[in-house]
C-alpha positions as a Markdown table, in Angstrom:
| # | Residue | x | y | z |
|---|---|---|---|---|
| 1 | Unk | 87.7 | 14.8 | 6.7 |
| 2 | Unk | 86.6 | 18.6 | 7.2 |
| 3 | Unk | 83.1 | 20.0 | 6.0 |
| 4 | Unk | 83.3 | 23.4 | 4.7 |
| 5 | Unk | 85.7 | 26.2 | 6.2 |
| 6 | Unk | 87.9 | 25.3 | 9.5 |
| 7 | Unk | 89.3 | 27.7 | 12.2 |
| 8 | Unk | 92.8 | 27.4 | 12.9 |
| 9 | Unk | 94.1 | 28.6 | 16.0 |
| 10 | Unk | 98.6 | 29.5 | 16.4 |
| 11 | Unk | 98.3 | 29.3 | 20.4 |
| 12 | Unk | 100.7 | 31.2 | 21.5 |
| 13 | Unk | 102.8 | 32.3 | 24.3 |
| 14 | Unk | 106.3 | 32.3 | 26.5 |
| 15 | Unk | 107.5 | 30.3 | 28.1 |
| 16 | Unk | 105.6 | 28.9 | 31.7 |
| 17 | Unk | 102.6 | 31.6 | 30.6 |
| 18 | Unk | 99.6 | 29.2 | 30.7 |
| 19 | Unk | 98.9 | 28.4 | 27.1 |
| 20 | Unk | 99.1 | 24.5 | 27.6 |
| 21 | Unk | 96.8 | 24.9 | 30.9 |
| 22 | Unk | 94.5 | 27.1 | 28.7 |
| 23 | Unk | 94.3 | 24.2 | 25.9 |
| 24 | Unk | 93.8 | 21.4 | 28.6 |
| 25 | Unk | 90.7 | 23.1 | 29.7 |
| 26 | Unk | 89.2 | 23.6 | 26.0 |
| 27 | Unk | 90.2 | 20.0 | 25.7 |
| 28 | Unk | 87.9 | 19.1 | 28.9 |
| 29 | Unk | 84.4 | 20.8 | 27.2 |
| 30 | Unk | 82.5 | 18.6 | 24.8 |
| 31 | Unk | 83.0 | 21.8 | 22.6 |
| 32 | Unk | 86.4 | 20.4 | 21.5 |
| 33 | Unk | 85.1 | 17.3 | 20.1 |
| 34 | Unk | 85.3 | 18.4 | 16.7 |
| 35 | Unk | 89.1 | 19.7 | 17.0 |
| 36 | Unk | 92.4 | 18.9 | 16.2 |
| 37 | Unk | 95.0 | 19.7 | 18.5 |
| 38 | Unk | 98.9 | 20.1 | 17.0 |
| 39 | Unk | 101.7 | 19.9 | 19.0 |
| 40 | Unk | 105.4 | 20.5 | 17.9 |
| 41 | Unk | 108.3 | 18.3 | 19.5 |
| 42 | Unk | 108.5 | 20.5 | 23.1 |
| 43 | Unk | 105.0 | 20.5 | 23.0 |
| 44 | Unk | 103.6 | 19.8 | 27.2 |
| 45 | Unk | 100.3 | 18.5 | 26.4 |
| 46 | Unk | 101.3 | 15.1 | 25.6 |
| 47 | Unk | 100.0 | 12.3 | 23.2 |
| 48 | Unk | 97.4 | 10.8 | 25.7 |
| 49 | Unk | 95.1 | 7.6 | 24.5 |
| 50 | Unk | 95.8 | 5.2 | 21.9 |
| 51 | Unk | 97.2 | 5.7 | 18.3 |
| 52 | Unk | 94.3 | 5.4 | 15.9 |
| 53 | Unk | 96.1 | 4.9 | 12.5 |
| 54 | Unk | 99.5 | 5.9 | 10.9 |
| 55 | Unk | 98.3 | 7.6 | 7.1 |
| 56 | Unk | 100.2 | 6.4 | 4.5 |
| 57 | Unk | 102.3 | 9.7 | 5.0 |
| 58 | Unk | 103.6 | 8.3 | 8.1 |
| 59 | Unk | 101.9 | 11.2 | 10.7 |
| 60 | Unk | 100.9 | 9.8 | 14.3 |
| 61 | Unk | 97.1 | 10.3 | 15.2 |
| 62 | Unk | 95.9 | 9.5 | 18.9 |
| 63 | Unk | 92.3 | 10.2 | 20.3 |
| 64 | Unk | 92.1 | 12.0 | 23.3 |
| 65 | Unk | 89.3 | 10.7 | 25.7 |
| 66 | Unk | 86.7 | 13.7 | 24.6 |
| 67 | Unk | 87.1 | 12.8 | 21.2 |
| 68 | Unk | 89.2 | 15.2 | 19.9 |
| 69 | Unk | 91.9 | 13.9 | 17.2 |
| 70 | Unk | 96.1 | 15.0 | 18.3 |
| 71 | Unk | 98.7 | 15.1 | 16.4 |
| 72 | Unk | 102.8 | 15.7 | 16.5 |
| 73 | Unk | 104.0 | 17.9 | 13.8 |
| 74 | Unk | 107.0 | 15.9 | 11.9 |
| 75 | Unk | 109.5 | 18.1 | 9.8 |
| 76 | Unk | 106.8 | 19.7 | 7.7 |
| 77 | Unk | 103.9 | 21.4 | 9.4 |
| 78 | Unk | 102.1 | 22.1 | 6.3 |
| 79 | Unk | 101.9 | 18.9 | 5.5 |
| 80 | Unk | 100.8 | 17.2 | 8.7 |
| 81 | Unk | 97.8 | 19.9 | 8.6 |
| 82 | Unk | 97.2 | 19.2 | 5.4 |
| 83 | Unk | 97.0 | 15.4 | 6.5 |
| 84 | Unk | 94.6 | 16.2 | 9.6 |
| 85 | Unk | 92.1 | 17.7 | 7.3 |
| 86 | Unk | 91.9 | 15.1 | 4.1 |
| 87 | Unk | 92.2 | 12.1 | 6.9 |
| 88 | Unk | 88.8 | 10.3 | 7.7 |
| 89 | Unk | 87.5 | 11.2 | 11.0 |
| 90 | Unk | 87.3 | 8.2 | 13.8 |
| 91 | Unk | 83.9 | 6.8 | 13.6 |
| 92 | Unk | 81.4 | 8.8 | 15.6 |
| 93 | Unk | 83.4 | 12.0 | 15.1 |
| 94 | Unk | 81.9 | 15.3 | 14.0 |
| 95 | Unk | 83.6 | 16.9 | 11.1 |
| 96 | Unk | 86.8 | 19.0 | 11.6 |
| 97 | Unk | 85.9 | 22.3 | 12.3 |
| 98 | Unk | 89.0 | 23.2 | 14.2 |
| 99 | Unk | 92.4 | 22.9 | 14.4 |
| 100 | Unk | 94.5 | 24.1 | 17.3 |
| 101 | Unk | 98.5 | 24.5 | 16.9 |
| 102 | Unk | 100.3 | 24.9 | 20.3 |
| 103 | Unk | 103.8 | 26.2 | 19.5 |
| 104 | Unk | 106.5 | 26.4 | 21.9 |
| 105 | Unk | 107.2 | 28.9 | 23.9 |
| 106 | Unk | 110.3 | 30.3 | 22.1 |
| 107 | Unk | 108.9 | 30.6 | 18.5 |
| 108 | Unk | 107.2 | 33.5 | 17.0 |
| 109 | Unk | 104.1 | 33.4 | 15.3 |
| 110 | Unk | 105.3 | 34.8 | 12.0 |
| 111 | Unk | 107.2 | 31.8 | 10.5 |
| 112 | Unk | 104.8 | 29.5 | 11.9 |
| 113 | Unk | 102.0 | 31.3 | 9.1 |
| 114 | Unk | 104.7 | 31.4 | 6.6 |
| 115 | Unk | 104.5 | 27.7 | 6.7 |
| 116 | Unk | 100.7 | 27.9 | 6.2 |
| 117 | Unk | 100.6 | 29.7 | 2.9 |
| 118 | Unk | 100.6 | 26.7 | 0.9 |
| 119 | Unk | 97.6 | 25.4 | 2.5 |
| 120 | Unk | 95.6 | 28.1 | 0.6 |
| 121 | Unk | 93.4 | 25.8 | -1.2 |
| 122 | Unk | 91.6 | 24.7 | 2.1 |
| 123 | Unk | 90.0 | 28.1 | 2.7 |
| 124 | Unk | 90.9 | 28.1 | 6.6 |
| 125 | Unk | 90.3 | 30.9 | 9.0 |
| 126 | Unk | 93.4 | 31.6 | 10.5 |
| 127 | Unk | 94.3 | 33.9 | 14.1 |
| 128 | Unk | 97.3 | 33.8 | 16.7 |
| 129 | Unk | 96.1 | 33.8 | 20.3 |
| 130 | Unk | 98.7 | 34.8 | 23.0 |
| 131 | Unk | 98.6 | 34.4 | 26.5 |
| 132 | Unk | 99.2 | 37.2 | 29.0 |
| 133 | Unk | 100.7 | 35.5 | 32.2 |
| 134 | Unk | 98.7 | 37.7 | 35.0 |
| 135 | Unk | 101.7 | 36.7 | 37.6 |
| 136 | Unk | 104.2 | 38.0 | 35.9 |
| 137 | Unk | 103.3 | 40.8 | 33.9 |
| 138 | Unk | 105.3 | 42.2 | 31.4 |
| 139 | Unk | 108.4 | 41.0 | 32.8 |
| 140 | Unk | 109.4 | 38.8 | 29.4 |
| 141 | Unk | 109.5 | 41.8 | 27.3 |
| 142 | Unk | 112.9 | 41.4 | 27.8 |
| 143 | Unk | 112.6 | 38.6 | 25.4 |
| 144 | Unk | 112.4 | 39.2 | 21.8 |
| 145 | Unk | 110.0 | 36.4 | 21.2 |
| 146 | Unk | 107.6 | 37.3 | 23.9 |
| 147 | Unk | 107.2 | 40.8 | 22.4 |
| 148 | Unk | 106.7 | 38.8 | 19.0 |
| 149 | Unk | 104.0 | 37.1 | 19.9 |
| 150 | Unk | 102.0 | 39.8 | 21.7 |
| 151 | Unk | 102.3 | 41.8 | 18.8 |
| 152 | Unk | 101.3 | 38.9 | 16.3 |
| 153 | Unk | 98.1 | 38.3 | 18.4 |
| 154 | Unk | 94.7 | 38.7 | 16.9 |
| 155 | Unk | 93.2 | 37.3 | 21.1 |
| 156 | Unk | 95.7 | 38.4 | 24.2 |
| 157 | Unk | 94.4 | 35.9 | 26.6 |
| 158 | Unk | 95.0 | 37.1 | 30.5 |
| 159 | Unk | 95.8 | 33.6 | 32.3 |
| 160 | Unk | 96.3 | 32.2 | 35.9 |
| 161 | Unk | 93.9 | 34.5 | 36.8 |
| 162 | Unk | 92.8 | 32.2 | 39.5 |
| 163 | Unk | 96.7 | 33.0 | 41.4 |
| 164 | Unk | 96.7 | 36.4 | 40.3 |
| 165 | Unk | 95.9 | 39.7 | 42.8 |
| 166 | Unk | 93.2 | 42.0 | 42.2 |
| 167 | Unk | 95.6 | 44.8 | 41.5 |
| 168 | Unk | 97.2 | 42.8 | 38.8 |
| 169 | Unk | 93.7 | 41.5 | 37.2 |
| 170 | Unk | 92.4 | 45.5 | 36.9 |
| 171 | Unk | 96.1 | 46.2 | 35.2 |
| 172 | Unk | 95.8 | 43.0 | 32.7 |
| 173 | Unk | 93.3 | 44.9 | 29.8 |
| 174 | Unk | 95.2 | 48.3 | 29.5 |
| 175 | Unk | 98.5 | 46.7 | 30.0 |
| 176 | Unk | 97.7 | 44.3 | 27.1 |
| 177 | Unk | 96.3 | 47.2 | 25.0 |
| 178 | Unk | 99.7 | 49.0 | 25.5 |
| 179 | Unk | 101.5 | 46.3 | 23.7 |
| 180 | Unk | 98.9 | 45.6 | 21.2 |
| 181 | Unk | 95.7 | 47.9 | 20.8 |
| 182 | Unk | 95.1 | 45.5 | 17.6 |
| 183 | Unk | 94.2 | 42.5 | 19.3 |
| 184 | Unk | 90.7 | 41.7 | 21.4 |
| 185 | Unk | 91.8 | 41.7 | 25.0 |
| 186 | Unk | 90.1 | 38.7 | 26.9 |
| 187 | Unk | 90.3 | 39.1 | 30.7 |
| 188 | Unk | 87.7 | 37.4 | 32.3 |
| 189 | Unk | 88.0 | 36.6 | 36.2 |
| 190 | Unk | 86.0 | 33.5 | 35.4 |
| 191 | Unk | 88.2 | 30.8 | 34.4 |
| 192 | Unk | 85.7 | 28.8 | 32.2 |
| 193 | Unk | 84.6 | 32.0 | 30.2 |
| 194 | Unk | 87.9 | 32.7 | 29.6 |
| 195 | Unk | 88.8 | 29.3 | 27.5 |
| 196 | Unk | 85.8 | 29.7 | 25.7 |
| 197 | Unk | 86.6 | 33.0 | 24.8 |
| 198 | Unk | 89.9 | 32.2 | 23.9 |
| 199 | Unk | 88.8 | 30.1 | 21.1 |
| 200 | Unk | 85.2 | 31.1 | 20.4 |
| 201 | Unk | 84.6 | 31.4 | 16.4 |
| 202 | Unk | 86.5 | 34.1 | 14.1 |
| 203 | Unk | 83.7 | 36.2 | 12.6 |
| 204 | Unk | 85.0 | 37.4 | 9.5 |
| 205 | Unk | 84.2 | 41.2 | 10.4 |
| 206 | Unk | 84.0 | 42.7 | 13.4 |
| 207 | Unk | 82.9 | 46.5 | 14.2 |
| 208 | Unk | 86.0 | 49.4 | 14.6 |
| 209 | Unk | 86.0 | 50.2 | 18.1 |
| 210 | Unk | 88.0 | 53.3 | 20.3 |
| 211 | Unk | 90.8 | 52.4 | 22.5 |
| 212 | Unk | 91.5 | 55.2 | 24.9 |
| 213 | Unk | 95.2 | 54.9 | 25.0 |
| 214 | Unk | 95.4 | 58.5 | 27.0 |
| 215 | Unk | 97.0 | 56.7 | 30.1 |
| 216 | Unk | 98.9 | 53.9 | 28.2 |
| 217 | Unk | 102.6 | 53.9 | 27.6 |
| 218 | Unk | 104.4 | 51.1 | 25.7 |
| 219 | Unk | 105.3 | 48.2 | 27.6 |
| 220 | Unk | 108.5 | 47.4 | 25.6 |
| 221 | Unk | 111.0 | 50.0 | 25.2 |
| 222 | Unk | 112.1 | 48.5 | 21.7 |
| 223 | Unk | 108.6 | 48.9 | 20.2 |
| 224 | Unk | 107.5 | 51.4 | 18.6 |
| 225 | Unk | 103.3 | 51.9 | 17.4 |
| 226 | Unk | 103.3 | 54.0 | 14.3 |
| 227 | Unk | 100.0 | 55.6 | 12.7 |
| 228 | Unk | 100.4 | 56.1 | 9.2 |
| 229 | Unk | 97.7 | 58.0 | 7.3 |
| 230 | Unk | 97.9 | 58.9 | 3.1 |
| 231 | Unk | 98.9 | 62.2 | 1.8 |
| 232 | Unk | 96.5 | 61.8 | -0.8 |
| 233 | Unk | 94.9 | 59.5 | -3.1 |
| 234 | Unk | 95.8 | 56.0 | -3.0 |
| 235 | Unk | 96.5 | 54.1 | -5.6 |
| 236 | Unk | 96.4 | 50.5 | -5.5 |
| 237 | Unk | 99.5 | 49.8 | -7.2 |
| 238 | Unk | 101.3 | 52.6 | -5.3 |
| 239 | Unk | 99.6 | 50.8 | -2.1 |
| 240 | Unk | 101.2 | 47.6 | -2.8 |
| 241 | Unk | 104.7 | 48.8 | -3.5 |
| 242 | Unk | 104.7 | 50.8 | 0.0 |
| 243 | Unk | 103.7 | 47.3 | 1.5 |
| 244 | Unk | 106.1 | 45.4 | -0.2 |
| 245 | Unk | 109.2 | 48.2 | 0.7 |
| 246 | Unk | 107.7 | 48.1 | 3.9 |
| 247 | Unk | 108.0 | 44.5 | 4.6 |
| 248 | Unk | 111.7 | 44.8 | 2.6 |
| 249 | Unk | 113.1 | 47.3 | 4.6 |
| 250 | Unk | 111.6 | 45.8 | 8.1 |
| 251 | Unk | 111.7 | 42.0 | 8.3 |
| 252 | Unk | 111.8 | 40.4 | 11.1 |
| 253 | Unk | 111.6 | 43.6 | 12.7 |
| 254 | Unk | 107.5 | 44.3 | 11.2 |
| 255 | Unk | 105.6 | 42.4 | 14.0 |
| 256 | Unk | 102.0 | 43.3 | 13.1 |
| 257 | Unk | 100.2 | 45.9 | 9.9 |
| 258 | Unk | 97.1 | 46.7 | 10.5 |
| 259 | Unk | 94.6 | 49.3 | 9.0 |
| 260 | Unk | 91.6 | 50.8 | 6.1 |
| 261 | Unk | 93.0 | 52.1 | 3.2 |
| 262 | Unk | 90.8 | 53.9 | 0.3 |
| 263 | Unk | 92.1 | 53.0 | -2.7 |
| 264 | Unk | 91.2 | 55.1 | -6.1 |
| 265 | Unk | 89.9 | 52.3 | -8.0 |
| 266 | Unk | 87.4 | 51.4 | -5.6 |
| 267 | Unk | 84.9 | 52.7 | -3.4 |
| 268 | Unk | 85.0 | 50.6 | -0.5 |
| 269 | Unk | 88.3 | 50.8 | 2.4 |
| 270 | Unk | 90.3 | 47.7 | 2.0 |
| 271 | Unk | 91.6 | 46.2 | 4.6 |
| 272 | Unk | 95.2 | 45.5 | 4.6 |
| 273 | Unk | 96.4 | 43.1 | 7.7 |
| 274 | Unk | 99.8 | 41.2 | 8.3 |
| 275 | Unk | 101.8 | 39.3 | 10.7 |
| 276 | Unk | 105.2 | 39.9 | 10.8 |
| 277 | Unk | 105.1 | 39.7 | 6.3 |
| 278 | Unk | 102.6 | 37.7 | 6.2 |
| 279 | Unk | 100.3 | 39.9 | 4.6 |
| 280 | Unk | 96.7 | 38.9 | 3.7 |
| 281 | Unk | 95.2 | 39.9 | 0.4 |
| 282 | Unk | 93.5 | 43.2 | 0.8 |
| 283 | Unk | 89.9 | 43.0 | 0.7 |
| 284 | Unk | 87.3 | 45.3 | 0.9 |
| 285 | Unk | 85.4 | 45.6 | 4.7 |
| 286 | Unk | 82.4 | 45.2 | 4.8 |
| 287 | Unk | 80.4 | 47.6 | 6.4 |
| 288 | Unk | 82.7 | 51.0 | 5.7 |
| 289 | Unk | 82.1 | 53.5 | 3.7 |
| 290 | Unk | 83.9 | 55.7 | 1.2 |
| 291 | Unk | 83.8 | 58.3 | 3.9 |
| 292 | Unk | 85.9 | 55.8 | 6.5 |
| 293 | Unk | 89.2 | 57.4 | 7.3 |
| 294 | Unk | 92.4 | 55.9 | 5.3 |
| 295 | Unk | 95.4 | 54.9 | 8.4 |
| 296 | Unk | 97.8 | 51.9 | 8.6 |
| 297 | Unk | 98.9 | 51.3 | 12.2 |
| 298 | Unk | 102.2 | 49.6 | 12.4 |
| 299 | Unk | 103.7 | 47.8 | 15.0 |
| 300 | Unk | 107.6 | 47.0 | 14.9 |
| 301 | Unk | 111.1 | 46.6 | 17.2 |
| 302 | Unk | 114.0 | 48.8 | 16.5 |
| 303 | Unk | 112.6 | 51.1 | 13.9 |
| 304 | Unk | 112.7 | 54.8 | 13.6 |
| 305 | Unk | 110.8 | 57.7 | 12.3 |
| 306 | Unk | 113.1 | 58.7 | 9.7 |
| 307 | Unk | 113.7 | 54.8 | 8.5 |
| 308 | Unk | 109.5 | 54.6 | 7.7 |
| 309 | Unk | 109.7 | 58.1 | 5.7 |
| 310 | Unk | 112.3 | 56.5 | 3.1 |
| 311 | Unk | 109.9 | 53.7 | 2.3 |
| 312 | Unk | 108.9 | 54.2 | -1.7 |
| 313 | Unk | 106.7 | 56.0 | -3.1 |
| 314 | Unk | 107.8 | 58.4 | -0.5 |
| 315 | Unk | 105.8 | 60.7 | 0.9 |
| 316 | Unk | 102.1 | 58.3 | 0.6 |
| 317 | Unk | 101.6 | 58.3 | 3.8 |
| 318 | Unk | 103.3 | 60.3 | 6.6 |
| 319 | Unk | 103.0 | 59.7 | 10.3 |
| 320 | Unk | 100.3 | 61.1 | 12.0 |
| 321 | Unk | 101.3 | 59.4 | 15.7 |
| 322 | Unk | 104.5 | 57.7 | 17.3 |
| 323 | Unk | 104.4 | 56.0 | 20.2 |
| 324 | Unk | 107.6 | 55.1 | 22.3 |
| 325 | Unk | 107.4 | 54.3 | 26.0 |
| 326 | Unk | 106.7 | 57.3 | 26.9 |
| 327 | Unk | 104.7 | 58.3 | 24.2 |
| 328 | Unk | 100.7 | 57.9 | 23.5 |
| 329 | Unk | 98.6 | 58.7 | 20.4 |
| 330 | Unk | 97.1 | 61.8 | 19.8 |
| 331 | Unk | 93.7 | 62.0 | 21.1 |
| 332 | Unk | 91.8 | 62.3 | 17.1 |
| 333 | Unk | 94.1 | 58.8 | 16.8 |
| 334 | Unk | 92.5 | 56.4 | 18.8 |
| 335 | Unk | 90.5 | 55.0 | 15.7 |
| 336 | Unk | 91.6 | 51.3 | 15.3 |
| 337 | Unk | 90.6 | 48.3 | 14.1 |
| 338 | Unk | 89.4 | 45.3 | 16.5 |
| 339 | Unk | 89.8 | 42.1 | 14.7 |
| 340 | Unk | 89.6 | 41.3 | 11.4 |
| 341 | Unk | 91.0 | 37.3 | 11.0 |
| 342 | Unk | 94.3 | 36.8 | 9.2 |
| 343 | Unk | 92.1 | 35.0 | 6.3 |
């Protein structure tokens, strides 16, 4: 049984990039003892100790030799997370305060949230944390699902840096920040830093930062970073309906929303955040002002200029920056959120 709100981590990443070596280490520290690790059914980090009970719901439990509580999702994720947090902790346990979901490394981080949305009533903190494979670079942005869940990430982690050269460890942050200047880039040389770094607490705000994107180009030639800023006032219903056409007209093809939005019928920006179209509710951030700057940075494969300019009510935003391979945003553009937690 969980006391009060738990963190819930999508781990992420392709294929042979180091997520499952990144989760064996957390799994090592005494700091996992109050988590609970999910795998799905191609899952690598295995079912190791004894089975503790089988709920009345039929989901396998086994304890891992730190403590920490591991479980295989069945045919409905939901419910086996929703089982992991109203089950009684093994005696001796701390309370749940985090819950770890290693997907495979062909999914995408978008449906897996979907699936989440009916866990509303537990209040949990949610993020995606990729893995950056420091060996071989941007090499899978061939793959659809590897530009997915870059692009989903709130944390790019920069793994096997212990194999990697130099030259490739100096290239990992601006490389990352190329694919997603949304997410908080952790490349640390030092391997233990690193892990707990990857899964160190969400805070629920976190200050705006500049990214100097001057010298980056895109590292996927299908993706395209738009910066969207209002013509005007905002209203929240018109707000919403661009959002929703947005998400519409996209799909599978919206990868990641970010951005502050001043709405008339409020003083304070809202933040407006999704994942793929999984939106968030907008909510007012703390610690910007009226005067904050409205923009809504975008992130999607296979979309144009003149696809974005249909969206209704036309003509509430227009697009300040576009960035294509060989394209970077305007120097007065650089504004962007760090990491605000999908919520």
């Amino acid at each position: 049984m969980s006391e009060g709100a738990i963190e819930f981590f999508v781990l992420t990443g392709f294929l042979g990039s180091g997520k499952t070596t990144l989760l064996r280490d957390f799994l090592e520290g005494p700091e996992a003892a109050d988590t609970a690790v999910v795998v799905n059914e191609v899952g690598e980090i295995g079912l190791d100790g004894i089975v503790l009970r089988e709920s009345g719901a039929g989901v396998p439990m086994a304890m891992l030799s730190n403590g920490c509580v591991c479980c295989q999702v069945g045919s409905d994720l939901a419910f086996t997370i929703d089982r992991l947090i109203v089950t009684e902790r093994p005696d001796g346990a701390p309370p749940l305060r985090r819950i770890v979901l290693e997907t495979s490394g062909a999914s995408r981080p978008g449906p897996v949230l979907r699936q989440l949305a009916s866990l509303a009533q537990h209040n949990m903190k949610i993020a995606v944390v990729g893995t950056f494979d420091l060996l071989r670079g941007t090499e899978t942005t061939a793959f659809e699902e590897a530009a997915a869940q870059w692009a989903a990430a709130h944390r790019i982690v920069a793994t096997k840096v212990d194999l990697a050269l130099p030259e490739d460890f100096a290239r990992a942050s601006p490389t990352i920040a190329a694919i997603n200047p949304l997410a908080e880039v952790i490349a640390l040389a030092n391997r233990a830093s690193a892990v707990a770094a990857a899964f160190a607490p969400l805070v629920a705000a976190q200050p705006l930062r500049e990214i100097d994107s001057d010298d980056l180009t895109s590292a996927h030639p299908r993706l395209a970073l738009c910066l969207a800023k209002p013509a005007g006032d905002v209203a929240y219903e018109g707000l919403s309906t661009w959002l929703d056409n947005l998400a519409g007209l996209l799909g599978e093809r919206l990868l990641r929303l970010k951005g502050l939005v001043r709405v008339t019928e409020g003083g304070t920006p809202l933040l407006v955040e999704s994942v793929g179209t999984m939106f968030s509710p907008p909510r007012p951030l703390r610690n910007e002002s009226a005067a904050s700057s409205s923009f809504v940075i975008i992130i999607a494969r296979d979309v144009s200029e003149a696809e974005l300019e249909t969206i209704e009510p036309k003509g509430l935003f227009h697009l300040s920056s576009w960035r294509r391979p060989d394209d970077v945003l305007a120097r007065n553009d650089r504004r962007v959120i760090k990491a605000e937690w999908v919520a």
